[in-house]
C-alpha positions in Angstrom: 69.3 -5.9 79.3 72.3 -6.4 81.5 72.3 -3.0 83.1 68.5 -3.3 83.9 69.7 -6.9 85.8 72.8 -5.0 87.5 70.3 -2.2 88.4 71.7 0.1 86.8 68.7 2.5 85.9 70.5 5.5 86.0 73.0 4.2 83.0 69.7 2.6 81.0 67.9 6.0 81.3 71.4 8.2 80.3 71.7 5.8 77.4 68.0 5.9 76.3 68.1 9.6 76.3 71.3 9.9 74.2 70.3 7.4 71.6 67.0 9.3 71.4 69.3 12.6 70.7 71.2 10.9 68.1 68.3 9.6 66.5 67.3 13.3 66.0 70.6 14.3 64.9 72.0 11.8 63.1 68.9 9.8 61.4 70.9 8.7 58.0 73.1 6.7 60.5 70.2 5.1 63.1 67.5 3.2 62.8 65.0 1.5 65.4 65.4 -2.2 65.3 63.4 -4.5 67.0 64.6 -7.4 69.1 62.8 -10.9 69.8 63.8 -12.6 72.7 62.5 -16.1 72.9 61.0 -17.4 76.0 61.7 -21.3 76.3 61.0 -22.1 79.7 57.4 -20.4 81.9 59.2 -18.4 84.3 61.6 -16.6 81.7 58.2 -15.4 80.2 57.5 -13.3 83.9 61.3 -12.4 84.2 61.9 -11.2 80.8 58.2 -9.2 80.4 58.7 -7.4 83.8 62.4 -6.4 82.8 61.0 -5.0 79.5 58.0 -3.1 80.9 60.6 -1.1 82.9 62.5 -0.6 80.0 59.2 1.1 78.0 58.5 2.9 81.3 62.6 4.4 81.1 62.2 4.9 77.6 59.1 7.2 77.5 58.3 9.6 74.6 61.4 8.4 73.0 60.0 7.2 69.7 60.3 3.7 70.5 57.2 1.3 70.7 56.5 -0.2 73.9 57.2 -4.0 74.2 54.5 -7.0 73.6 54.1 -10.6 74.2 54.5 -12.3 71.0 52.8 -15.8 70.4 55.0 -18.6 69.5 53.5 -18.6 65.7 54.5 -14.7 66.1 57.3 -15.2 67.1 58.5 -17.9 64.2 57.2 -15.3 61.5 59.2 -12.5 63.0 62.3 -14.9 63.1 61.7 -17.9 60.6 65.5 -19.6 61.6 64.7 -19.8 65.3 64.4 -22.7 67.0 60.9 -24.0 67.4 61.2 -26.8 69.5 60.2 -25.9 73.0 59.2 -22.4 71.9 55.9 -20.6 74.4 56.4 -17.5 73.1 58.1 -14.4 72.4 58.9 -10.8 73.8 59.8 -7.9 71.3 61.1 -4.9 72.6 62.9 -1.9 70.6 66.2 -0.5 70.3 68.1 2.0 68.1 71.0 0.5 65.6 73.6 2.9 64.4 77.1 2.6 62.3 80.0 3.3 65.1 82.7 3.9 62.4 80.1 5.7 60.0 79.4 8.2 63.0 83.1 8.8 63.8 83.8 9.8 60.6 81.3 12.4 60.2 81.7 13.3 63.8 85.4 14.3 62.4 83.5 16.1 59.6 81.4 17.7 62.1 84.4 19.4 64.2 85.7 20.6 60.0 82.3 21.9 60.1 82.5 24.2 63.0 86.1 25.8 62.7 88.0 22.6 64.5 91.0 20.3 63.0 90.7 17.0 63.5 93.6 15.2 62.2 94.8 11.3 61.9 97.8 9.6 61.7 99.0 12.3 64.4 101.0 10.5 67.1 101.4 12.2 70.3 105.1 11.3 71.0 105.3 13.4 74.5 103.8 16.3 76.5 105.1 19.8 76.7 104.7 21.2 80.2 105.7 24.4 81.8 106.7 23.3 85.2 104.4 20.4 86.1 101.9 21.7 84.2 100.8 20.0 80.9 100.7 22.8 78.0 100.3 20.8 75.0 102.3 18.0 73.1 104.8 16.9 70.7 102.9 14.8 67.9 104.4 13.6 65.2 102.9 13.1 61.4 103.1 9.0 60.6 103.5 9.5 57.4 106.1 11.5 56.8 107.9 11.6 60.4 108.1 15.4 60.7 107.1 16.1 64.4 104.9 19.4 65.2 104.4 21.2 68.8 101.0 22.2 69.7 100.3 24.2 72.6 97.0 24.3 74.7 95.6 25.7 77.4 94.1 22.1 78.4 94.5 18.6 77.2 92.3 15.8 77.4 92.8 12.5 77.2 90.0 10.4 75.3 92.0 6.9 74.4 90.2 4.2 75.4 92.1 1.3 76.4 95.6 3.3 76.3 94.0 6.1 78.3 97.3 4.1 80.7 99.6 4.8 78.0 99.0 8.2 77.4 98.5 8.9 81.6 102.0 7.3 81.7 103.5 9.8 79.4 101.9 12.5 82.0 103.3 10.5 85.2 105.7 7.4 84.7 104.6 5.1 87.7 100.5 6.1 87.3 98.4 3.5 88.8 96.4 1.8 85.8 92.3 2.9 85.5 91.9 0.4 82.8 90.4 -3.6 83.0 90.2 -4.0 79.4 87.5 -6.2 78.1 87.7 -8.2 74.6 84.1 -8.7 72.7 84.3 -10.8 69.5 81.8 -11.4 67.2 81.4 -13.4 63.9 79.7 -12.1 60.8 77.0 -14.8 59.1 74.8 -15.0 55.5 71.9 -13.7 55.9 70.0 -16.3 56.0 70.2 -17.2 59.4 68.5 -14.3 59.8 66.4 -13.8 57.4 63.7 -11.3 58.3 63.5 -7.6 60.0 63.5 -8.5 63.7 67.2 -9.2 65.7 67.7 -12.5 67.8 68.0 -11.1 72.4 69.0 -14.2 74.3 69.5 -12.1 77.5 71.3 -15.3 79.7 72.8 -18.1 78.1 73.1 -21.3 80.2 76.9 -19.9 81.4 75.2 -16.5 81.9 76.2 -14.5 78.9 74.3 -12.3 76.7 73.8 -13.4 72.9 72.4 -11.5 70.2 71.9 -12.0 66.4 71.3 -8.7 64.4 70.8 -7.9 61.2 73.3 -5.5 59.5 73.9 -4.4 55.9 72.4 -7.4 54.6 74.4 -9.6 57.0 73.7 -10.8 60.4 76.0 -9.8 63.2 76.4 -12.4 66.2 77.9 -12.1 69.6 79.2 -10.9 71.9 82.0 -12.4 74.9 83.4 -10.3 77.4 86.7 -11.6 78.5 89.5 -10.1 80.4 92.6 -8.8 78.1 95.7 -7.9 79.8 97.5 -6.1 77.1 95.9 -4.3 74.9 96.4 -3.7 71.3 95.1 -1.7 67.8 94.3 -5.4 66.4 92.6 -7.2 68.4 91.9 -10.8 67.6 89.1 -13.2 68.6 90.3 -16.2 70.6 89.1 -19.0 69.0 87.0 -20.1 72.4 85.6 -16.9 71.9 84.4 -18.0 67.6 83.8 -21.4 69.4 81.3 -20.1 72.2 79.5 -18.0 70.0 78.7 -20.6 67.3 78.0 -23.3 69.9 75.4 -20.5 71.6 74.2 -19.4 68.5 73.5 -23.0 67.5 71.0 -24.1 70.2 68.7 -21.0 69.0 69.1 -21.3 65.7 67.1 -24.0 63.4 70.2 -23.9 61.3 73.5 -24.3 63.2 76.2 -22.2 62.2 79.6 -23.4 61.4 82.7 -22.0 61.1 82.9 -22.5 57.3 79.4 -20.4 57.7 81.7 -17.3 59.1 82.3 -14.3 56.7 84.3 -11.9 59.3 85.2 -12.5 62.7 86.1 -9.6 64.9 86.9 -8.2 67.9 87.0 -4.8 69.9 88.3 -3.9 73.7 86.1 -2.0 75.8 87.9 0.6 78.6 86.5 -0.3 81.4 87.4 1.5 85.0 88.5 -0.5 87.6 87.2 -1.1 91.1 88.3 -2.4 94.1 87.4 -6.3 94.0 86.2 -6.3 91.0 86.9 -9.6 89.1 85.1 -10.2 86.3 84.6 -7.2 83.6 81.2 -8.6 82.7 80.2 -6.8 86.4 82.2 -3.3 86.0 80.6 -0.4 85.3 80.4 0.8 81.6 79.3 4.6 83.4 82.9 7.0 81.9 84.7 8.5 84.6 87.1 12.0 84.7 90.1 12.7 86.5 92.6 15.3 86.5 96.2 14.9 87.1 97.7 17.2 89.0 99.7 18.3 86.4 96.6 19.4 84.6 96.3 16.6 82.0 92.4 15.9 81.8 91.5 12.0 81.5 88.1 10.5 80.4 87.7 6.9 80.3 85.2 4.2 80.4 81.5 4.9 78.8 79.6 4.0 75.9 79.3 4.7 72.4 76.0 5.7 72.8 76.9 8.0 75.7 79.6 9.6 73.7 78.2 13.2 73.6 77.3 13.5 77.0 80.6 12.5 77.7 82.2 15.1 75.6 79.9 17.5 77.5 81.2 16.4 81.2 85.0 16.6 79.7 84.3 19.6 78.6 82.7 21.2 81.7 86.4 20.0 83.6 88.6 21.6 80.7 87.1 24.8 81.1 87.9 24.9 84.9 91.6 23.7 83.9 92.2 25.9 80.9 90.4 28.8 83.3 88.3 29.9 80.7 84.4 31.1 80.8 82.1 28.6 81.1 80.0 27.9 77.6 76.4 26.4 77.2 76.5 22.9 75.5 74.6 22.8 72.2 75.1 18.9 71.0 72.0 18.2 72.1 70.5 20.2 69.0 73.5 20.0 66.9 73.1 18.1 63.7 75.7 16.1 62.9 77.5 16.2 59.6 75.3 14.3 56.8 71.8 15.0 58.4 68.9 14.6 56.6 65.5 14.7 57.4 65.0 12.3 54.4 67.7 9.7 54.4 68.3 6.6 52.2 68.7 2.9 52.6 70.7 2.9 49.7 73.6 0.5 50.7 76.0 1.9 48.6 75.2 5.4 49.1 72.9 5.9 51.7 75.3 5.8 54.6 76.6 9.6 53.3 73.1 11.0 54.0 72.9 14.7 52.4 76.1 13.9 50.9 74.7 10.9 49.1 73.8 12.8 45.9 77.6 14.3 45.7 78.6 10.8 45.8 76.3 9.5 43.4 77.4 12.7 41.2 81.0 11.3 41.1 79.9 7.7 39.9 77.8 9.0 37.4 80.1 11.6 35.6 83.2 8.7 35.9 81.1 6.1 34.8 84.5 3.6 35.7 83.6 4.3 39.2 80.1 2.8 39.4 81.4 -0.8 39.2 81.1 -3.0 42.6 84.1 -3.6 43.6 83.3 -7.3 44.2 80.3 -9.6 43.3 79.7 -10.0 47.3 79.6 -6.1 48.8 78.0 -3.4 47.8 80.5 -1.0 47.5 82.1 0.7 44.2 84.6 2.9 43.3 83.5 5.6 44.1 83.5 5.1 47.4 87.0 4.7 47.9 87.4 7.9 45.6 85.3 10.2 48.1 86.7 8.5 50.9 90.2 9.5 49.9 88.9 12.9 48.8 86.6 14.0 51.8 86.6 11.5 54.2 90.9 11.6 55.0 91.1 7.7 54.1 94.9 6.8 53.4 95.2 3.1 53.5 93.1 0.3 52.0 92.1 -0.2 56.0 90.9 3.1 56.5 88.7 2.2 53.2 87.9 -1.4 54.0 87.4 -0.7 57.7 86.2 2.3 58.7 84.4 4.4 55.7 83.2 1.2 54.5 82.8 -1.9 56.4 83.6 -4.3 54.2 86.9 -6.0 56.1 83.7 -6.7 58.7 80.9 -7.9 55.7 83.5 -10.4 54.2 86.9 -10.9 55.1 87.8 -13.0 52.2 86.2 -10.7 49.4 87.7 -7.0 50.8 91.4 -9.1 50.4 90.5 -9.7 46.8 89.6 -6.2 46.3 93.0 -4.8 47.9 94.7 -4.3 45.2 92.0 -2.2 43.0 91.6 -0.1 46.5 95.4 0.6 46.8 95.6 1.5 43.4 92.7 3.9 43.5 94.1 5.6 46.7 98.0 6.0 45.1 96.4 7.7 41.9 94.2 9.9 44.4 97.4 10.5 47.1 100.1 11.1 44.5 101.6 7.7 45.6 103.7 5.4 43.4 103.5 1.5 42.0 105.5 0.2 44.9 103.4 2.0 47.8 100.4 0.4 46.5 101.8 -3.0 46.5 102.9 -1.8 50.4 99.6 -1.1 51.2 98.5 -4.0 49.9 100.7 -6.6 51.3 99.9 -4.7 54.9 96.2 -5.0 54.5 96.6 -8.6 53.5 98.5 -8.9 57.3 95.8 -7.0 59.0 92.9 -9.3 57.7 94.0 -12.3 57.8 92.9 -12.6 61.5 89.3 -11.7 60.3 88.9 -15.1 58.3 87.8 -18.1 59.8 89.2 -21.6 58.6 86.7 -24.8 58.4 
């Protein structure tokens, strides 16, 4: 919605086109979802509807159905907790809804797949150059400190918001690409969402975009976008930011949140690349950009999640010409990512592994000890952090709680309780001892305690 108001058709119809790829190649991760966008006021009905009928047009054979005027009765059945007072009608329109940290990890699994090594806790600690020519790095392993050289014909740089760090390590003195950008968002009971349908208010009254979507049984509400000047691994929600989201949230909602309400509050940076004049990171571009150094080092920066594979193909099409190697047809486009199914599962516990969901559900039924939910509140078990340890390169109670599962983002409060069977599940899998579990723990208990809101 905010790129179709910028103008930016030729973003809207990259992104459609992507999403409809990974829809094809990664359908145990994405789902379509549709969105309701209340209409309040007459001439929002005009504004919105015309908006939306270019976004059907864009969108094309894509698999998504085209969007319709809802009536206000419609509309209340599709989202019971909205706010009737005031309410002429609806618009529902249809997106895609995919797991980001579910799709990095069996991206990762993906490169295993194919011949490549992809490898965490690897810090690159400085480039190794043969003249002024970039020929690899020095990265060292976080764990145990040993540090490796690794030589390549090309390196790229894909790092986000320290795409300045790493560029720095290249050429001390390199002007800065990066206006970094903090969304939060805050994580709510289900019921105040309780059906199907997601919550599109595409302009607030200070000109923001809010949206409520269901997710894993939870409801996901946000977003901000606020200038950050440093950036940093944790990023934390300003509390204007919780603030702006519940007061929002509240004059839409028939039930007003409150901050005892919140299960998880987080927030992520976006890299966005600057221009000249640009103030506000709301307005900049999320299109990626590529650059190359003149020492050879390969940068990609800004982007999208959703545009993340024809991304990788751009990159690649420079690190070819760099490395001075024969030019290769891309086949992403047709490649099925790691997990695909043609049949996948809503399972929450085990759904989210896709064709590996029965291997999973193996382990939990021949260790029966493993089938037990971790905690009353998530879905999650034992097993889980077993294959996540096993096939999945987990190696801290955040990789677990964060990224192979989500449930530092479901409830805060419940994946602290849980620490402690997590850390002792990982030392018996990693060969680690008593006190490196109660480490672990102690560090996770640092790392989340941002996540939880207090009344």
């Amino acid at each position: 919605m905010r790129y179709l108001k910028q103008g930016n058709i030729a973003l809207v119809r990259e992104s459609l086109r992507e999403r409809a790829i990974l829809c094809q190649n990664a359908p145990h991760l994405v789902h379509h979802l549709a969105f309701v966008v209340p209409v309040y006021t007459w001439w929002h009905g005009p504004y919105y509807g015309i908006g939306l009928k270019l976004y059907d047009r864009l969108a094309g054979t894509l698999g998504l159905s085209p969007s319709s005027v809802l009536s206000a009765d419609e509309t209340l059945r599709r989202i019971p907790t909205l706010r009737s007072e005031g309410l002429r009608k609806g618009i529902a329109y249809y997106d895609s809804q995919f797991d980001d940290s579910r799709l990095a990890v069996n991206l990762a699994q993906t490169v295993h797949d194919h011949g490549g090594s992809a490898i965490n806790y690897m810090k690159l600690i400085r480039f190794l150059k043969t003249g002024r020519r970039v020929r690899g790095g020095v990265l060292r392993d976080e764990e145990t400190g040993h540090e490796y050289e690794v030589k390549a014909r090309c390196v790229i740089n894909a790092t986000g918001v320290f795409t300045d760090e790493v560029r720095t390590l290249d050429e001390p003195g390199a002007q800065s690409l990066i206006a970094a950008s903090q969304g939060a968002h805050v994580v709510l009971p289900k019921s105040f969402l309780p059906g199907q349908s997601a919550l599109m208010v595409p302009k607030t009254p200070d000109g923001r975009v809010l949206f409520a979507v269901p997710w894993r049984d939870h409801v996901v509400v946000g977003t901000t976008d606020v200038p950050v000047d440093a950036v940093s691994l944790e990023p934390t929600p300003l509390e204007e930011e919780i603030d702006f989201i519940l007061s929002t949230a509240a004059g839409y909602l028939s039930q007003a949140p409150e901050r005892s309400d919140v299960l998880s509050a987080f927030a992520g940076l976006r890299p966005l690349v600057k221009t000249k004049g640009g103030k506000h990171t709301a307005s900049l571009s999320r299109e990626h950009t590529i650059i190359t150094s003149d020492s050879g080092l390969v940068t990609i920066t800004g982007g999208k999640w959703t545009t993340y594979r024809k991304m990788a193909q751009d990159v690649m099409k420079q690190a070819e010409r760099v490395a001075g190697v024969e030019p290769r047809p891309c086949p992403t486009a047709e490649l099925k990512i790691h997990g695909w199914t043609d049949a996948p599962s809503t399972d929450p516990v085990f759904g989210m592994y896709g064709s590996g969901a029965e291997a999973v559900e193996r382990l939990a039924r021949e260790e029966p000890a493993l089938a037990e939910k971790l905690h009353p509140d998530l879905p999650y078990t034992a097993a889980n952090v077993v294959w996540a340890a096993r096939e999945e390169m987990a190696r801290t109670p955040e990789d677990v709680l964060s990224r192979r599962t989500r449930a530092l983002i479901l409830n805060a409060r419940a994946s602290v309780k849980i620490a402690p069977k997590i850390a002792a599940l990982l030392a018996a899998e990693l060969g680690h001892d008593q006190a490196w579990a109660e480490d672990a723990v102690a560090e996770y208990e640092k790392l989340a305690a941002p996540y939880i809101i207090t009344p």
